[in-house]
N, C-alpha and C positions, 0 to 999 in steps of 0.2 A: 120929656122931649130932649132937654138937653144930655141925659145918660144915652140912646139911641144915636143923637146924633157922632157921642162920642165916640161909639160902639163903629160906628162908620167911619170915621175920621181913619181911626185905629187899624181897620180893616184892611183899608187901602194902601196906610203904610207899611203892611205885614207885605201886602201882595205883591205892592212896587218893590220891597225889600228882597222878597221871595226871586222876583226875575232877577235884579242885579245880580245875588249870587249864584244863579244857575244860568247868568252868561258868566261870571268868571270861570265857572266850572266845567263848563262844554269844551275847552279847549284842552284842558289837563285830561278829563276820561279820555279822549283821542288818546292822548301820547303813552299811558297809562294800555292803553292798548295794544298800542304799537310794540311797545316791551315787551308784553307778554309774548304779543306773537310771536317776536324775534328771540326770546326765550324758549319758548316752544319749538322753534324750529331749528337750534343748538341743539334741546336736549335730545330732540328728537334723530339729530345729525348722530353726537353721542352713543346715541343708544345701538343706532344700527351701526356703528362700526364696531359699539362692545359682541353685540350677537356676532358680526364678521369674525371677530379677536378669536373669541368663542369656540367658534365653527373651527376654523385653523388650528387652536391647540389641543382639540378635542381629536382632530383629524390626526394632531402629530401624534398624542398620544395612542391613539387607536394602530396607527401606524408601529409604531413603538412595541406597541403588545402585543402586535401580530409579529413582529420581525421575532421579538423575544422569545414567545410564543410559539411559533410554525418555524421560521430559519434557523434560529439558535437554538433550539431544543433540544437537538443531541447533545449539542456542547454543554449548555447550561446544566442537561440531566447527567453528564459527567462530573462538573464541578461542585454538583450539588453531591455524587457520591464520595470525591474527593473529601468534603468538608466535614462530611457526618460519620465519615470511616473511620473508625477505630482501629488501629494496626501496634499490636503488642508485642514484643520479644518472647519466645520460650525460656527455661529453664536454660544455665547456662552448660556448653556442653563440653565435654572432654578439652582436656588439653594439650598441648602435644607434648612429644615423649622426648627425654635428655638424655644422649650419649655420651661415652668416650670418647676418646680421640681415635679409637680402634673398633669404633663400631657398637659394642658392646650397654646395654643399656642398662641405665644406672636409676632411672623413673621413668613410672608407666603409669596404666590406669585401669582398674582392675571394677569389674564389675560389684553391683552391689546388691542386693535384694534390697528393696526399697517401697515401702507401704504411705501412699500419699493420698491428700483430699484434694481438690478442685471444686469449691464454691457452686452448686448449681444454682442457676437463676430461682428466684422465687421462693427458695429456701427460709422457713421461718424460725426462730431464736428454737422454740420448742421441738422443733423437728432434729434440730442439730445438737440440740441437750440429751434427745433419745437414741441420735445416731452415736454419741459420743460412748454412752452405756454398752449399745452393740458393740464399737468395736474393741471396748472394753473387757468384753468377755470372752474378744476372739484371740487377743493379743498381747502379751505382756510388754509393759513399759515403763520406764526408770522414772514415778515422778517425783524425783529427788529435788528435780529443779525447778519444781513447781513454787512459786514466791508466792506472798502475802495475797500479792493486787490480785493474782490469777484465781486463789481459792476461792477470795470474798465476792468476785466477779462471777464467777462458778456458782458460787451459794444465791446470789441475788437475783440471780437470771433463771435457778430451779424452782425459787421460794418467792414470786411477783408480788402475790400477796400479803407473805409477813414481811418482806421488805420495804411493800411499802404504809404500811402500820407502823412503819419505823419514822416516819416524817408529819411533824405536828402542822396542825391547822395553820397556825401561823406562817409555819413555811411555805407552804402552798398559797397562801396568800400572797407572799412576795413573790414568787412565780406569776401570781397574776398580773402582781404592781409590777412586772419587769426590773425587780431588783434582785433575783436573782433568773438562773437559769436552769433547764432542766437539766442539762448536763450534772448540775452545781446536787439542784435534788440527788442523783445517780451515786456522787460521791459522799452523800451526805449516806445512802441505803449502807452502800458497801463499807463505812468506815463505821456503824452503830450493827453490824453482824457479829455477833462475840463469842469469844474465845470458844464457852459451852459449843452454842452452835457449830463452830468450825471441828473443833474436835470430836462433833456426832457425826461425823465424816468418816466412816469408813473405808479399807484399801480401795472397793471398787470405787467408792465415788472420787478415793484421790485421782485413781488410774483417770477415769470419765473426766473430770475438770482436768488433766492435764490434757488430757487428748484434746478437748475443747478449745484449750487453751491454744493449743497448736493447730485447730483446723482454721482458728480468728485473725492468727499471726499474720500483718503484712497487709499486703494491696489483696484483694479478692477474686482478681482475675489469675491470682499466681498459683500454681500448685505448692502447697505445704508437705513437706516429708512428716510424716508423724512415727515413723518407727525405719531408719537405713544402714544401725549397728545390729548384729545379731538378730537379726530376724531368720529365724528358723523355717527349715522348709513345709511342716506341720502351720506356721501362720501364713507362712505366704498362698502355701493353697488353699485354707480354708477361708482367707478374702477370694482369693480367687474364685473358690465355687461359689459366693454368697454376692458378688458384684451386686446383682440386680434387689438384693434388700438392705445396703447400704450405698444408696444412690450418692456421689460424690467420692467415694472412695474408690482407690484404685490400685493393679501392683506395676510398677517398673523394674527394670535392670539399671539402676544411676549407675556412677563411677567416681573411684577416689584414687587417689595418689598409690602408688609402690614403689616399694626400692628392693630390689633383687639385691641387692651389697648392703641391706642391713641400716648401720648404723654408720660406714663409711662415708664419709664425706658430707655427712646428715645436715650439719648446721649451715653452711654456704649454700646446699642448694636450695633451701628455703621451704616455704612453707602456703599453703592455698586456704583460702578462708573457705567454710562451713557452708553450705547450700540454707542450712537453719540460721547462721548469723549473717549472711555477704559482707558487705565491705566492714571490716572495721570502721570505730569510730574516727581512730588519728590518721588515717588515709581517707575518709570518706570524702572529704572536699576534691581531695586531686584525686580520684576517679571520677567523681561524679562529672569533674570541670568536662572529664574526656569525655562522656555520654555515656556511662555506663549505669544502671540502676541497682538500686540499692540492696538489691537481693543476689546481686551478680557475685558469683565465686571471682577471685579475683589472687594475685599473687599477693603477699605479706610482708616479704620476707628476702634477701638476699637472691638469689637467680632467680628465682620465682620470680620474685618484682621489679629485679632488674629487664629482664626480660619480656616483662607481662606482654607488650603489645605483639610477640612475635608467638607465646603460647598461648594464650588464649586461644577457645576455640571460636564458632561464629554461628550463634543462636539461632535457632530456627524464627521463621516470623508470623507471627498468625493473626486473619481478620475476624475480628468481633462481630457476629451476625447479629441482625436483629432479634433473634430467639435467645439470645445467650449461647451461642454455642460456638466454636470456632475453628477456623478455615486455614489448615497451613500453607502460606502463600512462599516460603521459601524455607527452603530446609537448614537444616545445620551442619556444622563440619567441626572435624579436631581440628586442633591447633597444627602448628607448624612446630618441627620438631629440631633441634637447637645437637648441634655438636660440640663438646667440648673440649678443650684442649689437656685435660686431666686424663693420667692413666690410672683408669679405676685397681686395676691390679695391683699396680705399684704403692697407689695410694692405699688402701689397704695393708701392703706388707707394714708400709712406713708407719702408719698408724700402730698396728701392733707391737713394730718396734719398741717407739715412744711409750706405749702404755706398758709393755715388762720392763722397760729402762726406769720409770717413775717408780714402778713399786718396788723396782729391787734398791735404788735410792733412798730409798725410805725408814731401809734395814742399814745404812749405815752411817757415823757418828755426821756429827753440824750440819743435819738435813732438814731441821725441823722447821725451817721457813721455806723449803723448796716444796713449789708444789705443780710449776710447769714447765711444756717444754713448746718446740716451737720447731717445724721444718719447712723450707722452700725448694723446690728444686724447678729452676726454667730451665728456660732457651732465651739465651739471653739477645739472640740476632733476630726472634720476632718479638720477644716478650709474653710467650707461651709457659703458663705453668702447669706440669706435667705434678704437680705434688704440692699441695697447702694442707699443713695439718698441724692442729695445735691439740694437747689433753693435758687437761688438769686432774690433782690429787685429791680425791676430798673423804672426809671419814665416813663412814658407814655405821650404820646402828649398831653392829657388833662390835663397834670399838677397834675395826683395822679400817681398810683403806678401799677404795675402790675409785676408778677411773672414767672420766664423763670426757665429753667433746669439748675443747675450745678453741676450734680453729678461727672463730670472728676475731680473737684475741690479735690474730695474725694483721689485722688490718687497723685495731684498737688500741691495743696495749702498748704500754710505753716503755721502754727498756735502756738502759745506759748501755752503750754500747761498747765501751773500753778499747784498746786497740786497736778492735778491727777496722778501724776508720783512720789509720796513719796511712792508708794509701792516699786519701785525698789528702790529709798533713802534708805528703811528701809532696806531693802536686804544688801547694799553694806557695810552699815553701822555693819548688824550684821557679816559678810563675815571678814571685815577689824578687827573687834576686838574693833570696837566704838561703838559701841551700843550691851546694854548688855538685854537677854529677861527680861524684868521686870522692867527696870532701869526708877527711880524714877528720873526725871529733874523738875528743877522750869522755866514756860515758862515766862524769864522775856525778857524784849528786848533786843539784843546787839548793843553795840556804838562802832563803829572805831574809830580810829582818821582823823577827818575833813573828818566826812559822816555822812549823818544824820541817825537815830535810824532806827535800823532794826526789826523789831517786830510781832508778830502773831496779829490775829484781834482783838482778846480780850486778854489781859492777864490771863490766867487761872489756876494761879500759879503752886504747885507739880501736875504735871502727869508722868502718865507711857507710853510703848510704844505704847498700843492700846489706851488709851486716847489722846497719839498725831495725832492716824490718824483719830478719831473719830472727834474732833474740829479743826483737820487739822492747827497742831501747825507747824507756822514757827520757831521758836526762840529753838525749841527740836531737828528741822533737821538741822539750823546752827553750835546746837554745838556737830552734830554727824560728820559736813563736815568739820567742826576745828579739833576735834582729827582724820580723818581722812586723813587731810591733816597737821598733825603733828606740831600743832599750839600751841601756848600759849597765851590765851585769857584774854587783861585785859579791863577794861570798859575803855573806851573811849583812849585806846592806840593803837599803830600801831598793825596791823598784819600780821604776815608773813608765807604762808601757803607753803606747799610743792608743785611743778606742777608739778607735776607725781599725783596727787589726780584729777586732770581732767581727765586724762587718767584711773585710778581706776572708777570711778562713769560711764565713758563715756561705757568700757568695758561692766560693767554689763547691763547698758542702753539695748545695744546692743543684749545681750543673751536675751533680754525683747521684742526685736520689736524696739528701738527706738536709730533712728540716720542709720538704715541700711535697704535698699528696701526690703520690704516685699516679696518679687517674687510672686504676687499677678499676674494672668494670663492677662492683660492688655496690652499693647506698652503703653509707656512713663510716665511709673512711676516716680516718682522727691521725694527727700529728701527735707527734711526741710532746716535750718540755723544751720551751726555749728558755734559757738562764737571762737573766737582767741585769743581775751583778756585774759590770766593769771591770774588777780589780785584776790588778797586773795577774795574781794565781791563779783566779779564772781563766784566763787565757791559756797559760801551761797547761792546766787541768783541760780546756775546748781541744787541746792541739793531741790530746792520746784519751778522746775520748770519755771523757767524766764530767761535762758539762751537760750539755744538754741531752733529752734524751730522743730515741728513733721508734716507729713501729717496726716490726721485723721485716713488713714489706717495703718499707723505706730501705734495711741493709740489706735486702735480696736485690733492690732494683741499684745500689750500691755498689755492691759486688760484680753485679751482670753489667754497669758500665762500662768497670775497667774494662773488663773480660773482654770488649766491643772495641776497646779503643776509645771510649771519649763519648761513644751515643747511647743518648739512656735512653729506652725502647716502655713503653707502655704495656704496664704487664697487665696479661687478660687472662678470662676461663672462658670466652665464647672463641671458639673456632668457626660452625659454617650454620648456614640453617639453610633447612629444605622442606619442601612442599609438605604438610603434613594427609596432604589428602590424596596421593597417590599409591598405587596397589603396594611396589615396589617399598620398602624403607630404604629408606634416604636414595633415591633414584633421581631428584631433579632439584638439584642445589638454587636455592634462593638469591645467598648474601654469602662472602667469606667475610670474617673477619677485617677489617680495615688498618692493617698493622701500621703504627703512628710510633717518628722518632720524634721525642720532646723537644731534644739540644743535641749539642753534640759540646763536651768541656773544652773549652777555652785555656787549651795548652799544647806542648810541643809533644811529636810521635815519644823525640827522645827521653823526655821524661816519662811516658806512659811506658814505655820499655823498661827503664831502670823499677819501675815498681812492679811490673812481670816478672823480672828475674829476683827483684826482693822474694815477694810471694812465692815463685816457686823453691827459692831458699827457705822461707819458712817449715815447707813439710818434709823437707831434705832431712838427711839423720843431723841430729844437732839443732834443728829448728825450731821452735817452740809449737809448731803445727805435728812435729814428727810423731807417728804414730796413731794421727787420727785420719787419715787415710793411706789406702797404699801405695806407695810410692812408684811404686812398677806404671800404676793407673794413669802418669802422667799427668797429676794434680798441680794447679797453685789456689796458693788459698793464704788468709789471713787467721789467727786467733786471737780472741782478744776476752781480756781478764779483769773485770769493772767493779772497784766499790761503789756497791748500790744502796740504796735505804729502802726501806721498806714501814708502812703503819702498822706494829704487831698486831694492836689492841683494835683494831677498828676504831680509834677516838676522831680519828681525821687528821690525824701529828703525827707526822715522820719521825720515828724514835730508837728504830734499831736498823744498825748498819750490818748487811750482807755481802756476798761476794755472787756476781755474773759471772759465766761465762757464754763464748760466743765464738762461732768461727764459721768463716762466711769463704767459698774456693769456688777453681774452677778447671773445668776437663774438655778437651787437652789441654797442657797448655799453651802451646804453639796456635792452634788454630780451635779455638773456647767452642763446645757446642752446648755445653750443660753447667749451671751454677748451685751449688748447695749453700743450706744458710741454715744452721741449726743454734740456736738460741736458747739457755737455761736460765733463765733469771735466779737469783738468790740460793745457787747451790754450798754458798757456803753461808753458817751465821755468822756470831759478831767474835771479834780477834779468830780470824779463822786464816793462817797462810795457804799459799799455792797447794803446797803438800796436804795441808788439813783437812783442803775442800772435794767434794766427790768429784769422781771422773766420768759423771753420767755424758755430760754435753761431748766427752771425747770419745764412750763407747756408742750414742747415738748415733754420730758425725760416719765413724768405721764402720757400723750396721748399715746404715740407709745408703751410702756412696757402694758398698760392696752388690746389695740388693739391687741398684740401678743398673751396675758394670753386668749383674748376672741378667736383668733384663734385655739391656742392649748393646752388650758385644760375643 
C-alpha cells in the first residue's frame, strides 16, 4: 500500500513539474520563431538581389561578347593578324657604289653565281643528311674549314644508333633524375666519336658534312650560301636542272665588292663583311644596337664603315605564312652611292710614284731602317683631299723587296717631324713678344751646361726672320724658345726656362693642326707622342721640331692652315651622296659634304705674312726646299730634317737613332689652292749627315708636285 501510494505522490510531482516548465518554455519557442522568420526573410531579401546581381553581370557580360564578337571583329581580327605575323628581313642587298671626284668609279658590285639552301618546313635531320650527299656529288667544295664540332656532329647525326651505344645506363639514368640534360647526353655522343671513326670519313663524306654543316648555319628562316667563290657554270646548271630533287636548294646572282683601280687606294676604302660570317664579332654590339641582324653584311672597315648608314642597301621584307612559305611584302634597293673627293688618277700615279722611289731607296747606302713613305695633297680652303697614300717596304721570299699599301699609316703613324713646324715656332714667337718682324740674330750655336752644342747645320751668321726659315735656322728658334720661356742664356751655363712655355708653344701648335685629331672622316685616328719631360733642352728641341711627335695628317692639316691664313679646315674623303636608286648615276644629289672650319690661329695677318714669304724663300735657289719642287710652279713650302729613333729589334726599346725627312708646301703662293705633304721617316741610319742620307723624300716631293701641275694646269 504504501509503495503505490508513493508511486503516486511521485507522479503528480513529475506532472505539476512537467507544466511549470512548459509554461517557462512557451514564451522562448514564440521568439525563437520570430528569428527564424526574420532570418528567413533576410536571407530570402539576399538571395533575390544575388540572382538580380547575377542577371545584370551576366547581361554585361553577354553584352560585352557580343560587342567583341559582332562590332569589333574586324578590328580585333586585324590585331589578332598583327600579333601572330611574322615579318622577316631578306638577305642583305647590294650596296651602293664609291666614286671619284670626277665621276669615275673606284667600287662597284659585281655579280656572283651563288648556290644556296633555305630550310623547308618539315624537313627531317635524315632527309638533309641525304640532301647533303646529293649535292655533294653535284658540286665541289673547299671543306677545309670544316672544324672538329662540325665533323663529330656530322658523324652522330649519320650514325643515331652507334652514337647512342656510346652513353651508359647510368647516364640515362641522370637524364631521368634531371641531373643532367639531353643536350648534355648530345655532347656527351659527339665527344666519345673517335679518331678511327672520323678518319673512315671519306672526301665525299667530308664534302656532305661540310655542306651540312652549312645548310644548319644560322637562324632557319635565313638563306645559307653553300658554294658563292668559283662556282662554275657546269654546277650552276646542273642545280639548276635538278631543283625539284633537291627541295631547299636553290641558284641566285648575289654580289660582292669591285674595284676597277686595283689595289689603289685599297686600304681606306675598306672592306664589307661576308654574307657566311655578317657582322663581325668586335662590331657586333654597335650594329646590332642600330637594328641590324646578325647575318647582315655590313661595313668593317674605313669608308665602308664610316659610311655604312649611307651604303647600305635596304633588304627586302617578307611575311612568314602559315605553310612555311613566304610573301615578299617589300622589296629591296642598293644603297646610296657616296662621292669622293680623291682623284682616282692622280692617286694611282702617286702611288706608283712612292712604290719606284722605295725600291730604288733601297739600292742605296744608310737605307736599311727605311722602309716608308707618306703623301697628302688637299685643298686646303675646303679640306678636300685629292691624294692619301702611304707604302711600306717589306722583304719577300726571294730575299729582295716588294711593296704593300699603307696608307692607314697616314692617320696612325707617329713621326718627328723636324723643321717643318718652325712656321708655327715663328708664330708663337711673334705672339709671345720674342721675336720681333725683322730681328736681326747671329746663328751661332748654343752650349748648356754639361750638353753638348746645339747648332744649325751651317753657321750662317747675322740673319733675319725669313732668312731663318729660308736655311732653316736652329740656333734663331732656340733663342726665340729662351725668351719665351723667360730665360737668361749664358754660353755654356745652366738654363732655367719657365714650364708654362711648353704649354704656350704646345697651345699655338694646336690652333695649327698639331698635337690635336684632325676630325679627318675615318674610325681610328691616333695622335702622335706628346714629351713629359720639362727641361729647359726640351723646349729648344719642341721649338724645331724634335720633341714631340705628329701623324702625317696632323702636318697636312698644318701646312693647309698657314696656306689659309690662320683657319684649319677639317680634312675629308666624302664629297656628295646621291640617290642610289635612280636610273640615272649620280642624277639626284642627297647630301654635300658639310665643310667645317675648326679655328681660325690666334694671331696677327702680319705675322702669317712674314712666314709666307719665309716659306716661299725656302724653295728659292739657295733655300733648303730648292730643288724639290719647281720653282717656276709658284711654290712655298717648308723642309724639315728630324733625328728620329726607331726599335730595330722589335724588343719594345728605342735603341737606334735615324734620320726623317719631311717637307710639307703650298701652290700658288699668293693665292694657296693645293698643299703637299711628303713624309719619309728614317731615311737615314745612325751617324748619318744631311749629305749621307737618301734624297728619296726630295725626289718623291719633285715627282708627285710635277704629276699634279701636269694634271691641273
Amino acid at each position: 500500500m504504501q509503495i503505490d501510494y508513493m508511486k503516486k505522490i511521485n507522479k503528480k510531482r513529475h506532472e505539476k513539474k512537467k507544466k511549470i516548465i512548459n509554461k517557462k518554455n512557451k514564451p522562448i519557442n514564440k521568439t525563437v520563431e520570430r528569428r527564424k522568420e526574420k532570418i528567413g526573410f533576410v536571407i530570402e531579401r539576399r538571395y533575390k538581389f544575388l540572382i538580380v546581381l547575377i542577371s545584370i553581370l551576366m547581361l554585361a557580360l553577354i553584352a560585352k561578347l557580343v560587342y567583341m564578337q559582332v562590332v569589333k571583329y574586324d578590328d580585333y581580327e586585324v590585331e589578332l593578324k598583327r600579333l601572330t605575323k611574322k615579318i622577316v628581313d631578306g638577305q642583305s642587298t647590294p650596296r651602293g657604289r664609291i666614286y671619284d671626284r670626277n665621276g669615275k668609279i673606284i667600287v662597284d658590285n659585281e655579280s656572283v653565281k651563288t648556290i644556296y639552301y633555305k630550310k623547308v618546313p618539315g624537313v627531317t635531320t635524315k632527309e638533309e643528311l641525304a640532301l647533303s650527299y646529293k649535292m655533294a656529288d653535284m658540286i665541289d667544295v673547299d671543306y677545309s674549314k670544316l672544324n672538329d664540332d662540325a665533323i663529330r656532329t656530322f658523324w652522330v647525326q649519320s650514325n643515331r644508333k652507334k652514337a647512342r651505344a656510346k652513353i651508359k645506363d647510368k647516364e640515362w639514368n641522370k637524364v631521368k633524375e634531371r641531373k643532367i640534360t639531353s643536350d648534355d647526353i648530345y655532347e656527351l655522343e659527339k665527344k666519345r666519336v673517335t679518331d678511327e671513326e672520323l678518319n673512315a670519313l671519306n672526301e665525299r663524306d667530308r664534302e656532305a658534312a661540310y655542306i651540312y654543316y652549312l645548310m644548319n648555319k644560322g637562324y632557319s628562316y635565313v638563306e645559307k650560301n653553300i658554294k658563292n667563290e668559283g662556282v662554275t657554270d657546269e654546277e650552276y646548271a646542273r642545280v639548276a636542272e635538278n631543283i625539284d630533287l633537291i627541295p631547299g636548294f636553290n641558284i641566285k646572282l648575289d654580289w660582292q665588292r669591285s674595284y676597277p683601280y686595283g689595289d689603289t687606294l685599297r686600304t681606306i676604302l675598306g672592306n664589307v663583311s661576308t654574307s657566311e660570317n655578317g657582322i663581325p664579332s668586335e662590331l657586333k654590339q654597335f650594329y646590332l644596337d642600330k637594328g641590324y641582324a646578325r647575318t647582315d653584311r655590313v661595313g668593317t672597315s674605313y669608308l665602308e664603315y664610316q659610311y655604312e648608314e649611307y651604303l647600305k642597301g635596304e633588304k627586302s621584307t617578307y611575311e612568314i605564312m602559315n605553310d612555311g612559305s613566304s610573301k615578299e611584302i617589300k622589296s629591296g634597293a642598293r644603297g646610296n652611292d657616296i662621292v669622293l673627293t680623291i682623284d682616282i688618277e692622280l692617286q694611282k700615279q702617286v702611288e706608283d710614284i712612292i712604290s719606284e722611289e722605295l725600291l730604288a731607296a733601297k739600292t742605296e747606302p744608310n737605307t736599311e731602317y727605311f722602309n716608308k713613305s707618306f703623301v697628302i695633297i688637299t685643298d686646303p680652303n675646303n679640306g678636300e683631299i685629292l691624294v692619301m697614300a702611304g707604302k711600306k717596304i717589306v722583304s719577300d721570299s726571294a730575299g729582295g723587296y716588294k711593296v704593300v699599301d699603307y696608307t692607314p699609316g697616314v692617320i696612325t703613324s707617329s713621326v718627328t717631324p723636324g723643321s717643318v713646324v718652325k712656321g708655327a715656332s715663328h708664330i708663337v714667337g711673334y705672339n709671345a713678344g720674342a721675336l720681333k718682324i725683322g730681328e736681326i740674330r747671329n746663328d751661332a750655336c748654343i752650349k748648356i751646361a754639361a750638353t753638348p752644342l746645339k747648332c744649325s747645320y751651317h753657321e750662317y751668321g747675322n740673319i733675319d726672320d725669313i732668312q731663318a726659315l729660308k736655311y732653316s735656322s736652329n740656333t734663331y728658334q732656340f733663342q726665340t724658345a729662351i725668351k719665351v720661356g723667360k730665360g737668361n742664356y749664358v754660353y755654356d751655363g745652366p738654363l732655367k726656362l719657365d714650364q708654362s712655355a711648353f704649354e704656350t708653344y704646345r697651345n699655338t701648335f694646336k690652333q695649327f693642326g698639331l698635337g690635336v685629331k684632325t676630325e679627318i672622316d675615318l674610325p681610328n685616328e691616333s695622335l702622335g707622342y706628346k714629351g713629359e719631360n720639362t727641361l729647359s733642352g726640351y723646349l729648344l728641341d719642341f721649338s724645331i721640331g724634335q720633341y714631340d711627335t705628329y701623324t702625317p695628317i696632323e702636318i697636312s692639316q698644318y701646312i693647309s692652315t698657314i696656306a689659309t691664313n690662320g683657319k684649319r679646315m677639317q680634312p675629308h674623303l666624302l664629297k656628295e651622296i646621291y640617290d642610289g636608286k635612280t636610273k640615272d648615276a649620280l642624277s639626284n644629289k642627297i647630301k654635300d659634304f658639310e665643310i667645317k672650319e675648326l679655328n681660325t690661329v690666334d694671331t696677327k695677318q702680319e705675322y702669317l705674312d712674314r712666314v709666307h714669304e719665309g716659306f716661299k724663300q725656302v724653295v728659292a735657289p739657295g733655300g733648303t726646299g730648292s730643288g724639290y719642287v719647281e720653282y717656276s710652279r709658284n711654290v712655298a713650302g717648308k723642309t724639315g730634317t728630324a733625328e728620329s729613333f726607331i726599335d730595330s729589334d722589335s724588343d719594345g726599346k728605342i735603341d737606334t737613332e735615324t734620320i726623317s725627312a719631311s717637307f710639307a708646301g703650298y701652290a700658288p703662293y699668293d693665292s694657296p689652292k693645293i698643299t703637299f705633304t711628303v713624309i719619309s721617316p728614317d731615311v737615314g741610319g745612325p751617324n748619318t749627315d744631311y749629305n749621307g742620307m737618301s734624297k728619296v723624300n726630295m725626289r718623291i716631293t719633285k715627282k708627285i708636285t710635277e704629276k699634279y701641275f701636269e694634271f691641273y694646269q
